[in-house]
C-alpha positions as CSV (number, residue, x, y, z in Angstrom):
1,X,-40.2,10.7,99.4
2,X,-43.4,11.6,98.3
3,X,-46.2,9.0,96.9
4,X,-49.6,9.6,95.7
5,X,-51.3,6.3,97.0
6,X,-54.9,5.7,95.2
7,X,-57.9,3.5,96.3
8,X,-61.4,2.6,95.0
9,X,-61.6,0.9,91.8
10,X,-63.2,-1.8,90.7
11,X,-65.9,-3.5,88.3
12,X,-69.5,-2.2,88.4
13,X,-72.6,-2.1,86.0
14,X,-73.5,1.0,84.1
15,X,-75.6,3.1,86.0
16,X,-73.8,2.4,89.0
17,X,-71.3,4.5,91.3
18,X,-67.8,4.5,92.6
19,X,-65.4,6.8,94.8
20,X,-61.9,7.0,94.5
21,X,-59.3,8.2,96.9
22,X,-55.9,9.9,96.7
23,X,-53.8,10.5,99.5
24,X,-50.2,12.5,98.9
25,X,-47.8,11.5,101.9
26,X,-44.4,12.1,102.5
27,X,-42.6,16.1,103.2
28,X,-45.1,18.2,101.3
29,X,-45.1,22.1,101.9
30,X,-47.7,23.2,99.6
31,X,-49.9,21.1,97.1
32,X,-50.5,23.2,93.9
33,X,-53.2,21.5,92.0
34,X,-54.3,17.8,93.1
35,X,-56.8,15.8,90.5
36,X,-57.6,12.5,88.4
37,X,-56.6,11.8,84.7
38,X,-57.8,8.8,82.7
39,X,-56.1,6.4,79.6
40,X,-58.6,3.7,78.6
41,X,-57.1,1.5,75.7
42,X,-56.1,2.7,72.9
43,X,-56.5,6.1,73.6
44,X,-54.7,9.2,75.1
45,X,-54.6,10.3,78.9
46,X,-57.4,12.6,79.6
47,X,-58.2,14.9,82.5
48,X,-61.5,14.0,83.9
49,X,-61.5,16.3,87.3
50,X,-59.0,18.7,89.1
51,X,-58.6,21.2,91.8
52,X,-56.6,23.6,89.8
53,X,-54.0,26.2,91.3
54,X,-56.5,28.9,92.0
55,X,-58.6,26.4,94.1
56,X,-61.4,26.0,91.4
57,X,-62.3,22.7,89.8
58,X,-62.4,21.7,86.3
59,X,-63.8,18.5,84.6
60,X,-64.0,17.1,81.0
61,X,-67.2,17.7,79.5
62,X,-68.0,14.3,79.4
63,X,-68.5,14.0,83.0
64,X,-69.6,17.1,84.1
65,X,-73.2,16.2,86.3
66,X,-71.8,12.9,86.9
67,X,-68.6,13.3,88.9
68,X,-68.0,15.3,91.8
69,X,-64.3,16.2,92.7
70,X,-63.7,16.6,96.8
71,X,-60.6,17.1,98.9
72,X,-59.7,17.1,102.5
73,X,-57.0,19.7,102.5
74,X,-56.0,18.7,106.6
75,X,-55.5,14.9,105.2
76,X,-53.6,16.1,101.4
77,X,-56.5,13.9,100.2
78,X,-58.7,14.0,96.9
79,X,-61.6,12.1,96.3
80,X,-63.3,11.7,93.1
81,X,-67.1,10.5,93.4
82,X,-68.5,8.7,90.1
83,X,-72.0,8.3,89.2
84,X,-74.0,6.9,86.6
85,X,-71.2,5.5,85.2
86,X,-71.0,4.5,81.4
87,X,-69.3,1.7,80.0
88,X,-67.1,4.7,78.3
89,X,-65.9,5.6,81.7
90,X,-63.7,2.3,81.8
91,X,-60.4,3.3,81.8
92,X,-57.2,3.4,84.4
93,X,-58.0,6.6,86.6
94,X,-54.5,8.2,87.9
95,X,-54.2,10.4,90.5
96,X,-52.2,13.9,89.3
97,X,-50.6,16.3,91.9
98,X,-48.2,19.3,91.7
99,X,-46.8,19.4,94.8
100,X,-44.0,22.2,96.0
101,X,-43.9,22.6,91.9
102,X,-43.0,18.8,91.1
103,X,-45.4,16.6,89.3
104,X,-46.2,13.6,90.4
105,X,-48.8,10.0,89.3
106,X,-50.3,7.2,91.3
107,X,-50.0,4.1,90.1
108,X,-53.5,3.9,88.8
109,X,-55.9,2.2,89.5
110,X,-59.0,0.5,87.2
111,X,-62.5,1.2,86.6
112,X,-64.5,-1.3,84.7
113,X,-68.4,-0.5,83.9
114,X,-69.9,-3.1,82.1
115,X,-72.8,-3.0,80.2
């Protein structure tokens, strides 16, 4: 059974930074795409930062010069690293991975930036 298992939230000022982690366990033979989505209240999930099929990443415009997508490929790991956060960057971060062609979510986990 596979499971996306995320790490790292939490409550910090604005201006400050976080890293969150994303580890896919379980019978994987290839991961496709592995990256972090967003939903803060009220609004729709988002893409913030991916490592698309081709190996490339994309982020939302929005925190592009902020956050800096990683991965470990040997561990099946992601790692998103936040700075300068904004109080609009609250929100529940999930982790996204295509794995052997099936989609899969982490539980999510929060950010909080207060001002």
């Amino acid at each position: 059974q596979v499971q996306l298992v995320e790490s790292g939230g939490g409550l910090v000022q604005a201006g400050g930074s976080l890293r969150l982690s994303c580890a896919a366990s379980g019978s994987i033979f290839r991961v496709i795409a592995m990256g972090w989505y967003r939903q803060a209240p009220g609004k729709q999930r988002e893409l913030v930062a991916t490592f698309t099929s081709g190996g490339s990443t994309k982020y939302v415009a929005s925190v592009k010069g902020r956050f800096t997508i990683s991965r470990d490929t040997a561990k099946n790991t992601v790692y998103l690293q936040m700075n300068s956060l904004k109080p609009e960057d609250t929100a529940v971060y999930y982790c996204n991975a295509v794995l052997d062609y099936y989609n899969y979510w982490g539980q999510g986990t929060q950010v909080t930036v207060s001002s």
